[in-house]
N, C-alpha and C positions, 0 to 999 in steps of 0.2 A: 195934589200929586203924591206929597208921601203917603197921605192915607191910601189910597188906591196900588202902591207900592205894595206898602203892607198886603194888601188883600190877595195881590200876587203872589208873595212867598206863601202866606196862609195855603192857597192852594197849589203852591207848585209843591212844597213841602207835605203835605197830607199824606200822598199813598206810598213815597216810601216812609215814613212814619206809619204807617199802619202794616207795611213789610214787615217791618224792622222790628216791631212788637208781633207778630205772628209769629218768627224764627226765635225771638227772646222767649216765649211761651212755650216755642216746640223744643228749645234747646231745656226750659225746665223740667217739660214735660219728661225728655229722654233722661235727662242727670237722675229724678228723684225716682226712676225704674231702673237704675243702673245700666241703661242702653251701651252699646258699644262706646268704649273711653276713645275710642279714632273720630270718631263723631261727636260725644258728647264729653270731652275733660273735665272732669270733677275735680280736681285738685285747684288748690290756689291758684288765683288769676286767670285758671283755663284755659288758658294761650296754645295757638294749638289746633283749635278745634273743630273740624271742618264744619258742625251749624255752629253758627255764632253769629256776630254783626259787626266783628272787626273786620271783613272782609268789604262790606260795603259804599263805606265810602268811595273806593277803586270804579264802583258802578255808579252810583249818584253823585259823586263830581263830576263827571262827566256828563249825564244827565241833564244837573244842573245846569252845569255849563252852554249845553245845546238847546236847552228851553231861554235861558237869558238871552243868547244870541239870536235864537229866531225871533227877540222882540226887539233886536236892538241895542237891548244891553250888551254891548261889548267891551271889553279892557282895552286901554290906550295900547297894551304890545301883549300878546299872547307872550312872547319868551320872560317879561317879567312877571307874569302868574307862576311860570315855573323858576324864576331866579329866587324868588319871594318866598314859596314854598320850602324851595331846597336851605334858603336859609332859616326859616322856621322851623324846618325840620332839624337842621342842624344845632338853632340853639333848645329846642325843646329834649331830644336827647341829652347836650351837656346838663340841663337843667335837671332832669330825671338822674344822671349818672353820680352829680352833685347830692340832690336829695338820697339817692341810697345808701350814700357813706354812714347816715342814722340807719340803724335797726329797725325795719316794719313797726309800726306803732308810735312810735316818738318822734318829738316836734324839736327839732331842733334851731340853731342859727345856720346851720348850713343846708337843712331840709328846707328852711323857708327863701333861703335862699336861691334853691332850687326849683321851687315852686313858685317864684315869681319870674324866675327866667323862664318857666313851660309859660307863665301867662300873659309873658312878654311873644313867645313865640303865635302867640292866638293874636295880637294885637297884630303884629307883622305882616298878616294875611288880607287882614283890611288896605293895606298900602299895595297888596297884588292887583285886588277886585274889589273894589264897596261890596257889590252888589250881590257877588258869589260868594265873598265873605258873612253878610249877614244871615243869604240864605241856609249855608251851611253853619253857620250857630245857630240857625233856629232849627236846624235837623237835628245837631248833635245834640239840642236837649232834649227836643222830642226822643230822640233813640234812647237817650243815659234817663231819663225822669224812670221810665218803668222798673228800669234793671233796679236805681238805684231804691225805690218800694219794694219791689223784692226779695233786697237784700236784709232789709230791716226783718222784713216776717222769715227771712231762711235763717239770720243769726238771732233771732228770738227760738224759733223752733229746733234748731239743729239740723236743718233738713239734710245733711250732709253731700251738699253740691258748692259747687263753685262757689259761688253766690256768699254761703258761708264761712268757707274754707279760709284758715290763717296761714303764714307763710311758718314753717320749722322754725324760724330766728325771727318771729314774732316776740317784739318785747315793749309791746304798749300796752293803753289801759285793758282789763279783764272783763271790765261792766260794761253789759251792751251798749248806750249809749259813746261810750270811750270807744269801743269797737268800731262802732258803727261810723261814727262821725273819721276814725283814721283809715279803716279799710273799707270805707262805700261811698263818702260824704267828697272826701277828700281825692280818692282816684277816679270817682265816674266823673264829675263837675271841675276838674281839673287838669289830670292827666290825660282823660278819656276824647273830652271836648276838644282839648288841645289837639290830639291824634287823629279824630275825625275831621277836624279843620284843616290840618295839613295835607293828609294823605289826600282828602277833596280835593284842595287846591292843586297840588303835582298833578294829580289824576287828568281834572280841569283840563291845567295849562298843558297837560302833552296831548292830550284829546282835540284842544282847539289848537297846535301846530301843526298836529295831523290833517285836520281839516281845510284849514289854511293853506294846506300845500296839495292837498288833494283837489281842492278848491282851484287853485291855480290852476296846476295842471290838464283840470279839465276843459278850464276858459283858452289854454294855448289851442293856437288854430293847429290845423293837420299839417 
């Protein structure tokens, strides 16, 4: 049974992973021809930007969520996918708001402190849904694995996009590897994961009380 589990997410997960890296490709493609900055933000962290792939999880949590359900996979109570979320969501921002008290680049006792409250808030999502939990970690890496390749050949090259871009009050190490590992290693496999795993989840759990109650309504007689 788990093996055959596995095999499930392998292919429930696959084509928005293959999405996900088509828009990462087309969002480079647009950054390194300097395409419109309303579409493609070039500056640090890119946020913002209408191609991108922070927008997705809002659509494949839900996805997810309606593919698990038509096999059965369901959560004990739809309203605690979204109780679970919200507070995941909840401690993952202190956790980030915590870590920013350091300077972009530097490790400190209160950055890691912050970073272990974001990876406390990815744990928290497993206690929503096993099952939409794992599925969406295994999306958030397929989505974060490309970007964070990417990043390595944009801050070797200089390609001057997102990708490479430091923050003004950057004050960590200079040598790529130092780079790399604080603004690529560090935010896609940490911060990033965590943000797709939440937003999934919310997404999910108001997806499936929607459904649930549409669901009802339509089983009530006339």
């Amino acid at each position: 049974m788990p093996e055959n589990g596995s095999v499930r997410i392998s292919r429930l997960v696959m084509w928005p992973i293959v999405i996900t890296l088509v828009i990462t490709l087309f969002r480079l493609e647009g950054e390194l021809h300097q395409w419109s900055g309303v579409f493609f933000n070039r500056s640090a962290g890119g946020l913002g930007a209408i191609v991108g792939i922070a927008w997705l999880p809002f659509i494949f949590g839900p996805y997810f969520a309606a593919k698990l359900a038509g096999t059965g996979e369901r959560p004990s109570s739809n309203g605690r996918v979204v109780l679970y979320g919200a507070l995941g969501f909840i401690v993952m921002i202190g956790g980030g708001m915590l870590a920013a008290k350091t300077p972009p680049g530097l490790l400190s006792g209160t950055t890691m402190l912050g970073l272990l409250l974001v990876v406390a808030s990815v744990v928290v999502q497993f206690m929503a849904w096993g099952r939409l939990g794992t599925t969406l970690l295994a999306y958030a890496f397929g989505a974060r694995i490309p970007v964070a390749i990417i990043m390595f050949y944009a801050m070797r090259g200089n390609w001057g996009t997102h990708y490479d871009a430091l923050p003004g009050n950057y004050a960590g190490p200079t040598d790529l590897m130092g780079k790399y590992v604080a603004e690529a290693l560090i935010p896609q496999f940490i911060y990033w994961i965590a943000y797709t795993m939440i937003i999934g989840t919310l997404a999910a759990g108001v997806y499936m009380l929607i459904a649930h109650r549409t669901a009802r309504t339509v089983a009530q007689p006339a």
